[in-house]
N, C-alpha and C positions, 0 to 999 in steps of 0.2 A: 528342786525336789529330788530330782537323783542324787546329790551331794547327801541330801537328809535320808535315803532311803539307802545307800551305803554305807554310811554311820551305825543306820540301825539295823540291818542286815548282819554287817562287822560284827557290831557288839554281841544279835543273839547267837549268831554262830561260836564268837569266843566264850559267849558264858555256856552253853551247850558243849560246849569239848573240856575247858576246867571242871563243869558239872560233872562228866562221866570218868573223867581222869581223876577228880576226888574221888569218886566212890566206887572206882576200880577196885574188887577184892572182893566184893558186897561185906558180910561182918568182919571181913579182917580189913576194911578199905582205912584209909585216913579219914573219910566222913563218917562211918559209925564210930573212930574211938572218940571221934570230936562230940560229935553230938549225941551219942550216949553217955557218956563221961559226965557229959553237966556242968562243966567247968566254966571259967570264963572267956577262953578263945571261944567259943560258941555262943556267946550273947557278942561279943566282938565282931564276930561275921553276920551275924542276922540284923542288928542293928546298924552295921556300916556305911550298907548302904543307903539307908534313910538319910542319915548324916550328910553322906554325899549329895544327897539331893536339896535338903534342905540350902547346904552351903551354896552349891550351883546355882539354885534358884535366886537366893537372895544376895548372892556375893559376886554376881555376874557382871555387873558394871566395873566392879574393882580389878573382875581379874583380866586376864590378858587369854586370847584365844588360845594360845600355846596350854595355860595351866589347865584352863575346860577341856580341853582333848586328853589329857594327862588324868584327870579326875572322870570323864567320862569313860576312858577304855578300864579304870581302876572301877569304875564301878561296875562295867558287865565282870570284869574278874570276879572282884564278889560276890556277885549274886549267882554267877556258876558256882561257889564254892558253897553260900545259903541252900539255891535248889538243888544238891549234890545228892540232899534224903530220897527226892524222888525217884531216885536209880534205886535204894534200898527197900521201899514201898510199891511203887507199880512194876509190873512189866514190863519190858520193852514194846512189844506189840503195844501196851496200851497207848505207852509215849509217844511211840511212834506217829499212831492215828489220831492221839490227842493234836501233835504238833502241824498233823500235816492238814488238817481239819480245820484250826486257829490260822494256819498261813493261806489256804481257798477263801475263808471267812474274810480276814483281812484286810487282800489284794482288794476283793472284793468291793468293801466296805470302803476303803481308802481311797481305790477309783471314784467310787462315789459321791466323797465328799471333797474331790478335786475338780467334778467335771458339774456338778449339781450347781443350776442357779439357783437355789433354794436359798436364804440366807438360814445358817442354821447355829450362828451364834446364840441366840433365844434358848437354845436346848443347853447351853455351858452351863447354867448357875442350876438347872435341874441335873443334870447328871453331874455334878460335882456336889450338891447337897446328897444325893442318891450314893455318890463314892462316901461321904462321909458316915450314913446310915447305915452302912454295908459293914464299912470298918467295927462299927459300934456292934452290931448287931454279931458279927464273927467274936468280939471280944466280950457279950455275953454267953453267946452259947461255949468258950471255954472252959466254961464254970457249967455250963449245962448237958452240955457234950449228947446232943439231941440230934441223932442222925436225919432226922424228917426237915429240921431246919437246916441244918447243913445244907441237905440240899438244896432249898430253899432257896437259901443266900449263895449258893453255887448255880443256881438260875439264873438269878437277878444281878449276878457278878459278870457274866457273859453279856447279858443283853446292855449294861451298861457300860462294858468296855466296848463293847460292840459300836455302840453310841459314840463314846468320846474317841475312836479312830475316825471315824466319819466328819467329826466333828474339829478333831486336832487336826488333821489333814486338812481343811478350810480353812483354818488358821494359819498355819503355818504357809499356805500358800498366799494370803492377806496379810502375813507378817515380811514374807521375801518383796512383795510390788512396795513395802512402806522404805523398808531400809535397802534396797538394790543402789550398786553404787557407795555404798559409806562400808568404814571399818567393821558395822556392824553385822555384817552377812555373815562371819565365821562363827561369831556367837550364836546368832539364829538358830542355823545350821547345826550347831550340836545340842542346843537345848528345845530343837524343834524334834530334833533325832530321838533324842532321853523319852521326851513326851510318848511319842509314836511306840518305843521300845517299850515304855512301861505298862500302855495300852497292849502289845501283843502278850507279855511273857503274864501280865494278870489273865487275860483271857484266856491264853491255855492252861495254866493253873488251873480256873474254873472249870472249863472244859472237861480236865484231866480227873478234875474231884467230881466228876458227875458223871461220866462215864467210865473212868479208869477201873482196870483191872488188878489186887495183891498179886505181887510176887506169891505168895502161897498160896 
């Protein structure tokens, strides 16, 4: 578990300092001419990192732990350089208290679902039908552009990622006693880490769209 909470610590510190070093300048930065622009380097970075994951997920057997560590520190790079708008939109203060509110919450949650005899697999196939409602429902209100929903789905975005750290932490700890001992612990170990990351930097997102404050 410290190998996997190293990992994911790493990576959000490195997408956290790529993030604020893109959009160093605010309107003169290299993340407003990017993503005002419209062009294609800007679906290239937002879309990257999906890609990334997909292939991780599904190409893990193939590949070798050296090239997942290589694709995993690639992918916090990108996703600092995707959430780079939010230096351009919130305030600092708000980022701030969003981040540091998501990381209390976290620890939190993550102790919980480390030290908890609860079996809490049962709740995996609901919060991940719940992550997929989420996505859908964020991809109609962009045609609706309904700030009452937003928030909304900026509720129900925290308390479900809230869920699946508590949850991926159980996991990951009943994934290290299965493969302890074989070649497999270095893959674990970074694709236990990705999970946990993508559980904290979604929760603050939400967090940040539910309480965050405009720069203006």
């Amino acid at each position: 578990m410290l190998s996997v909470y190293n990992y994911m610590g790493s990576a959000v510190l490195l997408t956290g300092i790529v993030a604020m070093l893109f959009a160093w300048g605010g309107a003169e930065s290299p993340a407003a001419q990017v993503f005002m622009s419209g062009g294609i380097l800007k679906y290239v970075i937002m879309f990257s990192p999906l890609a990334i994951v997909f292939g991780m997920s599904y190409g893990q057997n193939k590949m070798s732990t050296g090239t997942m560590q290589m694709l995993f520190w690639g992918f916090a790079v990108l996703m600092g350089l995707s959430m780079s708008t939010i230096f351009l939109v919130y305030s600092g203060t708000s980022i701030a208290g969003a981040f540091f509110a998501t990381a209390a919450g976290f620890a939190g949650l993550s102790l919980y679902g480390y030290t908890t005899k609860r079996d809490l697999s049962a709740f995996g196939t609901f919060l991940i039908i719940g992550v997929v409602g989420l996505l859908v429902a964020s991809l109609i209100n962009m045609f609706l552009q309904s700030g009452v929903m937003q928030l909304v789905i900026s509720g129900v975005g925290v308390l479900l990622f809230a869920g699946l750290t508590a949850y991926d932490t159980q996991r990951t700890k009943s994934l290290y006693a299965q493969v302890a001992g074989t070649d497999m612990v270095g893959k674990v170990v970074i694709m236990s880490a990705l999970s946990l990351y993508l559980d904290f930097i979604n929760m603050f997102m939400f967090v940040l769209r539910l309480f965050g404050s405009s720069r203006n």
